[in-house]
C-alpha positions in Angstrom: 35.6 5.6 2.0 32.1 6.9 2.9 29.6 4.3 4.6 26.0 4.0 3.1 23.2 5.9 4.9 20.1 4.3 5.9 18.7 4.4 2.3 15.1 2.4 3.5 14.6 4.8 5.5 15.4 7.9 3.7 13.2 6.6 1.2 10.3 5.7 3.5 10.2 9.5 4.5 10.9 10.8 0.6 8.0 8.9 -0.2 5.5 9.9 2.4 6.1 13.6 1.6 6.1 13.3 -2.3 10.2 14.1 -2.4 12.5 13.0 -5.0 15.0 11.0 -2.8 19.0 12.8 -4.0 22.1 11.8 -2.2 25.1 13.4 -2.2 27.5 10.6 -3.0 30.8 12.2 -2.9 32.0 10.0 -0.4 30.3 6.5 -0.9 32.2 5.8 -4.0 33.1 1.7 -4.1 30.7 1.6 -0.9 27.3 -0.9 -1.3 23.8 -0.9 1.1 22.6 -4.2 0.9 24.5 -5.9 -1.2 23.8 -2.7 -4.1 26.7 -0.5 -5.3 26.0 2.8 -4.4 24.8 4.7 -7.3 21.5 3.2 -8.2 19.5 4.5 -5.5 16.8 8.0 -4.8 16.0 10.2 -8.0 19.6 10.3 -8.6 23.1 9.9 -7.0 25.8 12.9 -7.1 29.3 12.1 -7.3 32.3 14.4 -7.0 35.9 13.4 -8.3 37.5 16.5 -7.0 41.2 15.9 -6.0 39.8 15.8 -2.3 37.6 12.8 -2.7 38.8 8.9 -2.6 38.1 8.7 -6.6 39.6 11.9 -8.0 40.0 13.5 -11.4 41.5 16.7 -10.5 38.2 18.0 -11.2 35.0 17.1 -12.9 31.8 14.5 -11.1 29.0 12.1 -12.3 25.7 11.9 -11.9 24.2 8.3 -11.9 19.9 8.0 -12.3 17.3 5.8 -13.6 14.8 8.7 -15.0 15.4 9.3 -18.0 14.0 13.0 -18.5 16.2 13.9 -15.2 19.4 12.5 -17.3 18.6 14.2 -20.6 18.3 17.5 -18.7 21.2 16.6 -16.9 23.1 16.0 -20.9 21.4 19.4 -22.2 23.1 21.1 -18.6 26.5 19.7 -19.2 26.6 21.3 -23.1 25.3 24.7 -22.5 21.6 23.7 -23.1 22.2 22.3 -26.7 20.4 19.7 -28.2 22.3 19.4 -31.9 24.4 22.2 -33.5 23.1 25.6 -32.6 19.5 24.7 -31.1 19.8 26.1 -27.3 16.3 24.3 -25.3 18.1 24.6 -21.9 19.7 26.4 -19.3 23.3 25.1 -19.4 27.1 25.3 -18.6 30.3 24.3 -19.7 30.2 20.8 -18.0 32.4 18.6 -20.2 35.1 16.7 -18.4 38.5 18.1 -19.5 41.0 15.5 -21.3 43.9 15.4 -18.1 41.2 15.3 -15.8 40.2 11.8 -17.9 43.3 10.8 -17.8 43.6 10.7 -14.3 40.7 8.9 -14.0 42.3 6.2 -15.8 44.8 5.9 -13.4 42.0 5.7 -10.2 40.9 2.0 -10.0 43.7 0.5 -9.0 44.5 3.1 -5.9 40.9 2.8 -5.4 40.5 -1.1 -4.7 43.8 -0.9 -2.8 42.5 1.9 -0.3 38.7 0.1 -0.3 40.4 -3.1 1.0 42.4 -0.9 3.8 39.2 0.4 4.8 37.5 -2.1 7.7 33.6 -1.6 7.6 33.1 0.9 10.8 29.6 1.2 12.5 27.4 4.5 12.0 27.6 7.0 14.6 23.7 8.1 15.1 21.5 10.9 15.2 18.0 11.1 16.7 15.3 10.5 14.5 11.9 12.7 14.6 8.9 11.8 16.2 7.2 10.3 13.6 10.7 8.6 12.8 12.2 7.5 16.2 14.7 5.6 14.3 18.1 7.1 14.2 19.9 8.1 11.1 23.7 7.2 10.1 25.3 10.4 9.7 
C-alpha cells in the first residue's frame, strides 16, 4: 500500500504557481491524508488497476475529480470522442473497461482490506525541499 504524500504542501506550491495539482495514485489506493480517502484531492486523482498494483483488474484504471468539465472530457476520451451516436467533439480512445477485467474487480475488496490491515503505517523517507520550500517532501 502506498503512503499519502504531503498533499498541503503540494498544494501550497500548485497554487502559488497557478498549477492544476494531479497525483498519480496508483499506489495510494485504501490509503487516507488526514483523515480523507485518497482520491478527493488536486485537479484530479489517477488510479491504475493494472495486475501489478494492490487493487488490480488485469487491466483498466480510474480517474477520480471534482471539476466537472475535466470529467466530461475525461467521458468523451474514454468513448473515442463521442458525445451520442455518431457526433465525434473529441479526441478519444477505446477506454472502456473490458467485462473479465470487471469481473476481477469484483473479486478485489476483500484481498484488499485483508492486505491494508497487514500493512503497519511506515514513516516517509524525505527529500530536500527547495529554497523557497525548505520543507522536505515524502517520496
Amino acid at each position: 500500500m502506498g503512503r499519502a504524500a504531503p498533499i498541503d504542501e503540494l498544494q501550497t506550491i500548485a497554487d502559488e504557481h497557478g498549477l492544476k495539482l494531479m497525483f498519480d495514485a496508483a499506489h495510494a489506493f485504501g490509503s487516507s491524508y488526514k483523515g480523507q480517502s485518497i482520491g478527493r484531492f488536486g485537479a484530479c486523482e489517477v488510479f491504475s488497476f493494472h495486475a501489478t498494483k494492490a487493487f488490480n483488474t488485469m487491466e483498466g484504471g480510474a480517474v477520480t475529480t471534482d471539476d466537472d468539465d475535466l470529467a466530461e472530457a475525461l467521458r468523451l476520451m474514454r468513448n473515442f470522442g463521442f458525445k451520442g451516436y455518431d457526433n465525434v467533439i473529441h479526441p478519444g480512445t477505446n477506454g472502456k473497461m473490458i467485462e473479465v477485467c470487471a469481473a476481477m474487480g469484483a473479486c478485489e475488496p476483500r484481498q484488499l482490506q485483508r492486505h491494508h490491515r497487514s500493512q503497519p503505517p511506515q514513516p516517509c523517507r524525505v527529500q530536500g525541499g527547495t529554497e523557497k520550500h525548505p520543507r522536505p517532501l515524502c517520496t
